[in-house]
C-alpha positions as CSV (number, residue, x, y, z in Angstrom):
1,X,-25.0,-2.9,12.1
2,X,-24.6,-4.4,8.9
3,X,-26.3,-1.7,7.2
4,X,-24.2,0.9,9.0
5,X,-20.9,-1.4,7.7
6,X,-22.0,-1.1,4.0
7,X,-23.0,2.7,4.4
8,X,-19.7,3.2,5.6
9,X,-17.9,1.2,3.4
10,X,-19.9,2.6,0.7
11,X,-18.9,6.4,1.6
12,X,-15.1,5.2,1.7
13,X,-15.4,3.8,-1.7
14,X,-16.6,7.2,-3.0
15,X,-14.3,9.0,-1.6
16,X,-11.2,6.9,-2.9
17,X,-12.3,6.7,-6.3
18,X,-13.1,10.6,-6.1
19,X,-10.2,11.2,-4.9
20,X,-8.3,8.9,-7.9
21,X,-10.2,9.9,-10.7
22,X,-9.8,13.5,-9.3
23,X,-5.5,12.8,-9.2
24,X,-6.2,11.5,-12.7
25,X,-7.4,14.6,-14.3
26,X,-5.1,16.9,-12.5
27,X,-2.2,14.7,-13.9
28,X,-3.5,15.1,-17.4
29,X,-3.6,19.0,-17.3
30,X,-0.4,18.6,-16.0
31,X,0.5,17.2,-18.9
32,X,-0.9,19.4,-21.3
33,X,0.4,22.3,-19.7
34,X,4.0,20.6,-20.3
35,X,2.7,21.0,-24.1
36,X,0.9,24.3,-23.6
37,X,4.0,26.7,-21.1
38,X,1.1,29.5,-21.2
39,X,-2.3,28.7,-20.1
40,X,-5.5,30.9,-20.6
41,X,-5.9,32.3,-16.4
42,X,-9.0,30.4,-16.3
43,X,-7.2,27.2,-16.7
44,X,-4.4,27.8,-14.2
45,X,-6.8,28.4,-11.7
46,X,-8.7,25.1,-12.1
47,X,-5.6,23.6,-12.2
48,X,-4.9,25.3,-8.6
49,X,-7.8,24.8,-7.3
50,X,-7.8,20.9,-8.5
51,X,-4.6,20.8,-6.5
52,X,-5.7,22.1,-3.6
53,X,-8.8,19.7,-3.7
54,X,-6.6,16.7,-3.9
55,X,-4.3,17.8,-0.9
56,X,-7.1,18.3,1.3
57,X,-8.5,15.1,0.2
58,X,-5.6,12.9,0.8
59,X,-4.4,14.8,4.1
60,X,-7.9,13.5,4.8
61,X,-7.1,9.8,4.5
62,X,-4.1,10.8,6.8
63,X,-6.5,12.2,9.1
64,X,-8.3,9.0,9.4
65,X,-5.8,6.6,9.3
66,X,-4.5,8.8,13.0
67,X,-8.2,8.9,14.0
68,X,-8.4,5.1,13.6
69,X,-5.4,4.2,15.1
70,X,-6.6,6.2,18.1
71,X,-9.7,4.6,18.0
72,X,-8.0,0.9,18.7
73,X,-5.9,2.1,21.3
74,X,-9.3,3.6,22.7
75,X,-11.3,0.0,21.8
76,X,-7.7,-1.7,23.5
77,X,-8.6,0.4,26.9
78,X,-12.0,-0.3,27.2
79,X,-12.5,-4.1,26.2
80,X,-9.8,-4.5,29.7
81,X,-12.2,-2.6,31.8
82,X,-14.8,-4.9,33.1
83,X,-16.8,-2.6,34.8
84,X,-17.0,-0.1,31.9
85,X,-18.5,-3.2,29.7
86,X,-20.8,-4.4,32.1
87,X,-22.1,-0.4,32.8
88,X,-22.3,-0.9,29.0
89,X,-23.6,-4.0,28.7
90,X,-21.4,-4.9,26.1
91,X,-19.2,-8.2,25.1
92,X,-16.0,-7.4,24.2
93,X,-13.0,-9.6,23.8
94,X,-9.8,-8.5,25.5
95,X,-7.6,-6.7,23.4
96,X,-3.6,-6.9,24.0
97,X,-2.8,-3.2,24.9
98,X,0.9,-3.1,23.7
99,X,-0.5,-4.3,20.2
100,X,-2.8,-1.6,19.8
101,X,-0.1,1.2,21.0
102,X,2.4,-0.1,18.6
103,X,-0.7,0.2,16.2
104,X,-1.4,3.9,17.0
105,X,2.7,4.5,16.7
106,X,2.3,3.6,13.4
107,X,-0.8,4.8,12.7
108,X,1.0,8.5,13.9
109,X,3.7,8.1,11.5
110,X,2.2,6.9,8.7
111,X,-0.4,9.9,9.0
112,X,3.2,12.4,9.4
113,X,5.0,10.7,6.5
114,X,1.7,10.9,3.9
115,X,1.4,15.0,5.0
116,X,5.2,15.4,4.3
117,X,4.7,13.4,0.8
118,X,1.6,16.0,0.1
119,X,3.3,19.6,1.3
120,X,6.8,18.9,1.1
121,X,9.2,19.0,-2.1
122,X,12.6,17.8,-0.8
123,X,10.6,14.9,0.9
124,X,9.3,13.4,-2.8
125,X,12.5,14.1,-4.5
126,X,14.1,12.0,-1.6
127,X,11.7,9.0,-2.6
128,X,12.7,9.6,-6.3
129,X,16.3,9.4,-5.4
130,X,15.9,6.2,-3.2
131,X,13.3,4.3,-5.8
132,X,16.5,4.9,-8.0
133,X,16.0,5.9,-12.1
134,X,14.6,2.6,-13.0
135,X,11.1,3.1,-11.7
136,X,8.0,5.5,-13.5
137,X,7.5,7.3,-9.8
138,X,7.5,10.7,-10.6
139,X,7.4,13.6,-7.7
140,X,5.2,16.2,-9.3
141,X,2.7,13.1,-10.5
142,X,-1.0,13.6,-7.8
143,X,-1.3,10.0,-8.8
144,X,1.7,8.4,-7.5
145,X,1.7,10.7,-4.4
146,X,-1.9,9.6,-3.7
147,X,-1.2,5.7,-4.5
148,X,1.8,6.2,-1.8
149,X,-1.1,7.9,1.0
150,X,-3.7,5.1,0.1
151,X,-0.9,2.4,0.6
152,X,0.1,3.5,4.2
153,X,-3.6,3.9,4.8
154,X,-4.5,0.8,3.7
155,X,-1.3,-0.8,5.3
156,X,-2.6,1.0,8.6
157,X,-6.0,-0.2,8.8
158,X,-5.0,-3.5,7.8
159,X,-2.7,-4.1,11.0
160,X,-5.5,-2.2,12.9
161,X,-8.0,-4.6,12.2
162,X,-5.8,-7.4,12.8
163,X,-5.6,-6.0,16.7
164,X,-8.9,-5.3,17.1
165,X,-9.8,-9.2,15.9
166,X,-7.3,-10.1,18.6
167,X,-4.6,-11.0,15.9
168,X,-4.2,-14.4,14.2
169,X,-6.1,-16.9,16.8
170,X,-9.0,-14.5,16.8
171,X,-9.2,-13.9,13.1
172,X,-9.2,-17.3,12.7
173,X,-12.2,-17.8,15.4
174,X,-14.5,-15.1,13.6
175,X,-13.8,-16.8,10.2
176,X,-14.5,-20.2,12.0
177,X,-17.6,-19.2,13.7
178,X,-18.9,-16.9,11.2
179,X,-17.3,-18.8,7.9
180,X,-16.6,-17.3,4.7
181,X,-19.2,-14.8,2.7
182,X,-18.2,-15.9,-1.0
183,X,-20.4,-12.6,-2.3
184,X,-18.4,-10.5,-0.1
185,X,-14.9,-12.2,-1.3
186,X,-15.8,-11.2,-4.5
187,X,-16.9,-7.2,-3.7
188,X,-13.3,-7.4,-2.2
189,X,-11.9,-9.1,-5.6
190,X,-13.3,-6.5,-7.9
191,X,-12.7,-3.6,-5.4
192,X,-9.7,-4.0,-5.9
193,X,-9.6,-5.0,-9.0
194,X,-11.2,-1.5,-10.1
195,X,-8.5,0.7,-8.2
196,X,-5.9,-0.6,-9.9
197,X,-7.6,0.3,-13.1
198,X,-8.9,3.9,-11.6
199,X,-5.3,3.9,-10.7
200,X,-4.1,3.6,-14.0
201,X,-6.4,6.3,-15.5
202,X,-8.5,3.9,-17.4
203,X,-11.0,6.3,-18.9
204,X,-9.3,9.4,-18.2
205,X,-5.3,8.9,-19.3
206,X,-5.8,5.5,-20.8
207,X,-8.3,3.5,-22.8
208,X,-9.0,0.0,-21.9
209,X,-6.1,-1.8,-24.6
210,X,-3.5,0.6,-22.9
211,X,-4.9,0.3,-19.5
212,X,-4.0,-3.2,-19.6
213,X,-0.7,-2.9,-21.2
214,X,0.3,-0.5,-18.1
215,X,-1.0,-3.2,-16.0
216,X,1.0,-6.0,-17.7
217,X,-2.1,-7.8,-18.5
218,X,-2.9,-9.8,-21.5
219,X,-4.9,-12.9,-22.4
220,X,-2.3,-16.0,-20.9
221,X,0.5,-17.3,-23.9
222,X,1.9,-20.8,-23.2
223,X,4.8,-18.9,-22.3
224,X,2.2,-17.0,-19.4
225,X,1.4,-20.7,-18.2
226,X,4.6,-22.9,-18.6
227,X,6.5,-20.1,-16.8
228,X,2.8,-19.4,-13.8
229,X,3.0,-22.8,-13.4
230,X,6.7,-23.6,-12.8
231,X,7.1,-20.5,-10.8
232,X,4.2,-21.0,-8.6
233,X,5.1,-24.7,-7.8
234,X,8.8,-23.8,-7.6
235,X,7.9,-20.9,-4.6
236,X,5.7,-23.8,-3.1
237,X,9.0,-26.2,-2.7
238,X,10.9,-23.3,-1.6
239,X,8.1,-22.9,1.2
240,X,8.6,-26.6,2.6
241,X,12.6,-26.1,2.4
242,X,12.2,-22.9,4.9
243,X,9.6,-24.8,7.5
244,X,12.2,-27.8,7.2
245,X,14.7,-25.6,8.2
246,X,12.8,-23.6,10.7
247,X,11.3,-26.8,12.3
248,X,15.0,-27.8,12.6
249,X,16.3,-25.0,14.8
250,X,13.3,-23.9,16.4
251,X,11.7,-25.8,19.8
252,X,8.7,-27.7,18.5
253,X,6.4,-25.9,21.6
254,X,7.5,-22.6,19.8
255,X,6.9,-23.6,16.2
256,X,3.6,-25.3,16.9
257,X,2.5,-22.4,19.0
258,X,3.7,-19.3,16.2
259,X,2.2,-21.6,13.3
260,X,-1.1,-22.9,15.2
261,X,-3.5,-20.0,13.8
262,X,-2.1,-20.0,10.6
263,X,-3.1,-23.3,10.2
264,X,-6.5,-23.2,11.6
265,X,-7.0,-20.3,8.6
266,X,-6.0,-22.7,6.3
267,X,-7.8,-25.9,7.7
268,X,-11.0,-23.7,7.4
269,X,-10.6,-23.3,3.8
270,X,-11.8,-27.4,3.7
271,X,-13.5,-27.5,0.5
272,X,-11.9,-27.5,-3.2
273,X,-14.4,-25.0,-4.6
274,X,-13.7,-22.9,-1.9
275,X,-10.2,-23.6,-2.1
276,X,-10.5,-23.0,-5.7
277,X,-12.7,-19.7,-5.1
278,X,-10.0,-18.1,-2.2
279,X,-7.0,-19.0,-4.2
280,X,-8.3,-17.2,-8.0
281,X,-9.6,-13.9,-5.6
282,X,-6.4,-13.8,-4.0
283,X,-4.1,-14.1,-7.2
284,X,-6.0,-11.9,-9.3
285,X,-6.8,-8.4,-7.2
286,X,-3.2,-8.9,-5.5
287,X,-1.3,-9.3,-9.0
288,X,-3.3,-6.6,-10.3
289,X,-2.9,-4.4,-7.7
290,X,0.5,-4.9,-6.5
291,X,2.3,-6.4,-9.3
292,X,0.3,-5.0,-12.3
293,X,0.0,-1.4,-10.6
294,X,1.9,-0.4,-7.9
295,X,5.1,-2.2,-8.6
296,X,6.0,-0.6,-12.2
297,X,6.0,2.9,-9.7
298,X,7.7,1.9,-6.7
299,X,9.9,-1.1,-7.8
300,X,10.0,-4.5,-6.9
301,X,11.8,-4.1,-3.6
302,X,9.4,-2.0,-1.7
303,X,6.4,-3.6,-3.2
304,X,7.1,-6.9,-2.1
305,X,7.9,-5.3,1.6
306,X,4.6,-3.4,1.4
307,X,3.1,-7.2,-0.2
308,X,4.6,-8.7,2.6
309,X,3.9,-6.2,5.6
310,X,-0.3,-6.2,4.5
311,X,0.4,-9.9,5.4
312,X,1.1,-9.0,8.3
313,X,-1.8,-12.0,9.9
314,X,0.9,-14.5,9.7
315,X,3.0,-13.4,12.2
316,X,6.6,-14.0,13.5
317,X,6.5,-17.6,11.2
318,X,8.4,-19.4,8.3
319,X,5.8,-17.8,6.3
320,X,6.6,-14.6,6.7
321,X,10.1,-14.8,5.1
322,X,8.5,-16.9,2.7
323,X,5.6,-14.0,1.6
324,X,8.6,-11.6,1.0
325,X,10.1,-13.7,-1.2
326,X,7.3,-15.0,-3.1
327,X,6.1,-11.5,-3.6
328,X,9.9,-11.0,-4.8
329,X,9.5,-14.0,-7.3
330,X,6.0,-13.2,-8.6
331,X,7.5,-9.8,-9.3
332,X,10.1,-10.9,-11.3
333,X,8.0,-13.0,-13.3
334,X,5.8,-9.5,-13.8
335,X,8.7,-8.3,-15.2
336,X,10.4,-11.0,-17.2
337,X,7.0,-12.2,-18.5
338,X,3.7,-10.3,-17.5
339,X,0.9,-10.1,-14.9
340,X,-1.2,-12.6,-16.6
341,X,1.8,-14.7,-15.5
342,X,2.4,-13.7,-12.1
343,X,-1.1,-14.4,-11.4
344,X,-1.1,-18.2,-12.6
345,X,1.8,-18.5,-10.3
346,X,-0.1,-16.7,-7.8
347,X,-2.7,-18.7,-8.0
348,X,-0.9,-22.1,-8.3
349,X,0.9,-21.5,-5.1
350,X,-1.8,-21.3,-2.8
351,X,-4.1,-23.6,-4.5
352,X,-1.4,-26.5,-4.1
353,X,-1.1,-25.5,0.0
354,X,-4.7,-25.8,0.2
355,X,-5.1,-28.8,-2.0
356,X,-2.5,-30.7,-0.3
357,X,-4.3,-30.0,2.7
358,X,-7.8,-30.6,2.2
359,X,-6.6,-34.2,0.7
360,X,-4.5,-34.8,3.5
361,X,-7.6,-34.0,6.0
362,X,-9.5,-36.2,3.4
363,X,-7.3,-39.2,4.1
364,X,-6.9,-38.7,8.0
365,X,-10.5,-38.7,8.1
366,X,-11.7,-41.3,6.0
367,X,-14.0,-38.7,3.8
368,X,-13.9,-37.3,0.6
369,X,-12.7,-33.5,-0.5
């Protein structure tokens, strides 16, 4: 199974970063055509036929983001059919049905919506008009059209996965009972880490020095760190005001019982180089990726939803207002100062949660962190 995971996985990454790289050189003929209005045949053709190619590609990722959707709802129907499991001989944990429908909804319309972006005109121009002037998002750009596909795909698969774990509580059992793989935390890191460069067109529109100037990176000022750390402990304070205020208007059976799996996530997390480890992964790829490259396109509004909505494992909670508007506060630190500082503040918010609790288990329990 696990090498059937990694083949998979493996074969996905191919195709994404073909699929990027391939967005990347159509844009940059695109571009020289802008300088060049007549074009020997040949190279109008490639340019054609590099078009087509990326169409095809990313109504492919559409394609599967339906297929997988489908593919929960199918998982949802079977692990309730006790019979069909034993005929199997299969284990299975039950998987809430209305979860995975709601799932395959939006599955079906993220597949519809990334189609229209690919064949239809009027419905990019709409998302120019509605991004407003201020943002780089440009219609006729494969890149940005792609990065808006990719998004919704991974946005899909994201809350598919969460169903198919059985949401928060069960996430938080197969972490428990199968704890945390610190190689695979770091694949994920630089994954990520690498699209947001193949994004950028490092290599291929960019070199490296302007690769990271689009992706508001830079070697951390004092200015980087006085404003990382003052943010990140600012959004933490913010974070205890909101469960304050939630607690207080919310029936303590309700609140322990919508914040119970976050916390188990978070008591699992029980070491400070682990702590340490979870909270650098996690400020790094996400800054990169959502602050650094996706939010100079789409603007800071819809990247923090999107920010938010991939968070989608804590729920109905405090901390799901609270994601938004962190994501809305790192953001505005991207743009006032840079990534670099957006990712101290990043990382100094959920290293201080995590912290805090570890030494607080510490002292309960009469050990040491």
């Amino acid at each position: 199974m696990d090498f059937f995971l990694l083949l998979v996985g493996g074969g996905a990454l191919f195709y994404v970063g073909l699929l990027l790289y391939l967005a990347n050189m159509q844009d940059v003929a695109r571009q020289r055509l802008a300088q060049q209005p007549e074009p020997a045949a040949q190279v109008a053709i490639a340019m054609q036929q590099r078009a087509t190619l990326v169409r095809w590609m990313s109504a492919g990722i559409a394609a599967m983001v339906f297929v997988y959707g489908l593919l929960v709802l199918q998982i949802a129907a079977v692990s309730t059919s006790t019979e069909l499991l034993s005929e199997l001989e299969l284990e299975m944990p039950p998987i809430d049905q209305t979860g995975a429908l709601i799932n395959f909804i939006i599955a079906l319309v993220f597949a519809v919506f990334s189609l229209r972006v690919l064949l239809s005109e009027t419905t990019r121009q709409s998302i120019r008009r509605r991004l407003g002037m201020n943002d780089i998002y440009d219609p006729e750009s494969s890149v940005h059209n792609v990065a808006i596909v990719l998004a919704l795909a991974f946005l899909s698969v994201s809350i598919g996965q969460l169903i198919v774990s059985g949401g928060v509580a069960g996430m938080a059992q197969d972490i428990e009972m199968g704890g945390i793989s610190t190689g695979l935390l770091v694949f994920q890191t630089l994954l990520l880490i690498a699209l947001a460069f193949l994004g950028v067109g490092m290599a291929i529109r960019r070199d490296m020095t302007g690769s990271l100037a689009r992706l508001g990176l830079r070697i951390p000022t004092s200015q980087d760190v006085i404003w990382g750390v003052g943010v990140g402990v600012s959004l933490y304070v913010l974070l205890l005001i909101l469960v304050t205020l939630w607690a207080a208007f919310v029936p303590p059976e309700q609140l322990e019982q919508q914040s119970a799996a976050s916390e188990q996530i978070a008591q699992i997390f029980n070491t400070i180089p682990l702590a340490l480890l979870i909270s650098a992964s996690a400020a790094i790829s996400e800054e990169i990726l959502f602050r650094g490259a996706l939010q100079p396109v789409f603007g800071l509004p819809l990247s923090s939803v999107f920010f938010a909505l991939v968070h989608m494992q804590y729920a109905l909670t405090p901390a799901t207002i609270i994601i938004f508007i962190v994501s809305l506060g790192l953001g505005w630190l991207r743009q006032r100062q840079s990534t670099t500082a957006a990712i101290i503040a990043h990382f100094v918010y959920n290293f201080v949660q995590l912290l805090l609790a570890i030494l607080a288990a510490s002292i309960i329990g009469g050990g040491q962190p």
